[in-house]
C-alpha positions in Angstrom: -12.1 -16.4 -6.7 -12.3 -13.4 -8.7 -15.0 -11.7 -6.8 -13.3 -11.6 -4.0 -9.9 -10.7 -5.7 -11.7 -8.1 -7.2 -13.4 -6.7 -3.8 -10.1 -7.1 -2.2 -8.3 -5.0 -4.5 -10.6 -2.4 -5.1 -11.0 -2.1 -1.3 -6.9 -1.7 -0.8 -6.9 0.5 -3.9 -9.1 3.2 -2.3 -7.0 2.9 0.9 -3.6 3.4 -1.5 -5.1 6.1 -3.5 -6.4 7.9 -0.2 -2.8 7.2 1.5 -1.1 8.3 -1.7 -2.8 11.2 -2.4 -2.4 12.6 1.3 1.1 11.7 1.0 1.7 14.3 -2.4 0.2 16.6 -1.2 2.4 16.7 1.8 -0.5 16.8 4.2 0.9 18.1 7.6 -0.3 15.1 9.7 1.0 12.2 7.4 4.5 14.5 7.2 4.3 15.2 10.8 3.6 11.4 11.3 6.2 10.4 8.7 9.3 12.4 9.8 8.8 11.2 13.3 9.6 7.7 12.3 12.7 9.2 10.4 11.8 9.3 7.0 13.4 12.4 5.3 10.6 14.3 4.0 11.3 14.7 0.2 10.9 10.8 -0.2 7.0 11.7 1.2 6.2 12.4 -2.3 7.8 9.8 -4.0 5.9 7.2 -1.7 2.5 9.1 -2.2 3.0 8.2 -6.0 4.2 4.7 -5.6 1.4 4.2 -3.7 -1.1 5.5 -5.9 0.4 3.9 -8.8 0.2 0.9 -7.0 -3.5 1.3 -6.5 -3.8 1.8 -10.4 -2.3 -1.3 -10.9 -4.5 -3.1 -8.8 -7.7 -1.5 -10.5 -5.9 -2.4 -14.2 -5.1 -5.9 -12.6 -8.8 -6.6 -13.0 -8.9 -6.3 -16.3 -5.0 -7.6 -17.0 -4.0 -10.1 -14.6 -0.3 -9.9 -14.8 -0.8 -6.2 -13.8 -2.6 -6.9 -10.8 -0.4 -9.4 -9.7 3.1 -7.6 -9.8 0.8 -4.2 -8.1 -0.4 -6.5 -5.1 3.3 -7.9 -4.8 5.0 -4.5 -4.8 2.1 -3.3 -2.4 3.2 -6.0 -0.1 6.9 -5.5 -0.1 6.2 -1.1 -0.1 4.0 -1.6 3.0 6.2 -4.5 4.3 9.4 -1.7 4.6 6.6 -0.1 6.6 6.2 -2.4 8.7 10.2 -2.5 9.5 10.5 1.3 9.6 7.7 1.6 12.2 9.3 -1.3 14.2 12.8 0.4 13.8 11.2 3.5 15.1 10.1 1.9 18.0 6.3 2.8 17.2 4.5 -0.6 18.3 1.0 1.0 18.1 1.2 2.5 14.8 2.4 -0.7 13.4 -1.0 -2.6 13.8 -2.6 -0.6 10.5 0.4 -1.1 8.3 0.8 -4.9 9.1 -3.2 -5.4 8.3 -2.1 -3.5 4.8 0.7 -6.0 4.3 -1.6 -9.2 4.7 -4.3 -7.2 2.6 -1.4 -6.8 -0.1 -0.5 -10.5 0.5 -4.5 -11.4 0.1 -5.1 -9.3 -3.0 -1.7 -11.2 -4.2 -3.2 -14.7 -3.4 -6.5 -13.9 -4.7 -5.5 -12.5 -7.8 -3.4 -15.4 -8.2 -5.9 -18.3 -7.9 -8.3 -16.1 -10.2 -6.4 -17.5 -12.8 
């Protein structure tokens, strides 16, 4: 189990820290994006950096499981209150990426888990 905890993290690490990192540096498309579904735009930042920080946890989590078990459990519930604000934004179509995140975050949770 912890080969594939560990792929499974490292893979949804790189999407965090590439989601993340777009999100501090206030590319236009993920502001544009963002704002749309009603997200005020100074809490863009703030999201880039829990994100990225919760990719750092998951690469530390290898090492230190307790890490990488409370980072894949706060990457679930961050990209779970995705999943509602897209839904409360009525945007059904961009909903389909964030969900897959949520039940990667739940994987990498599980995995980590049973690595025990």
């Amino acid at each position: 189990m912890l080969v594939a905890s560990v792929v499974v993290s490292a893979l949804l690490a790189l999407v965090t820290f590439a989601s993340g990192g777009n999100k501090i540096v206030r590319n236009k498309t993920f502001v544009t994006q963002l704002t749309g579904l009603g997200v005020p735009e100074k809490y863009i930042p703030v999201l880039g950096t829990l994100l990225v920080a919760g990719g750092a946890g998951l690469v530390l989590g290898i090492w230190w499981a307790p890490l990488g078990i409370a980072a894949a459990a706060a990457l679930a519930l961050y990209f779970l209150g995705a999943v509602v604000t897209h839904l409360r934004a009525g945007d059904t179509k961009g909903v389909v990426p964030v969900v897959v995140l949520t039940l990667l975050s739940a994987a990498a949770l599980v995995l980590r888990v049973l690595s025990l």
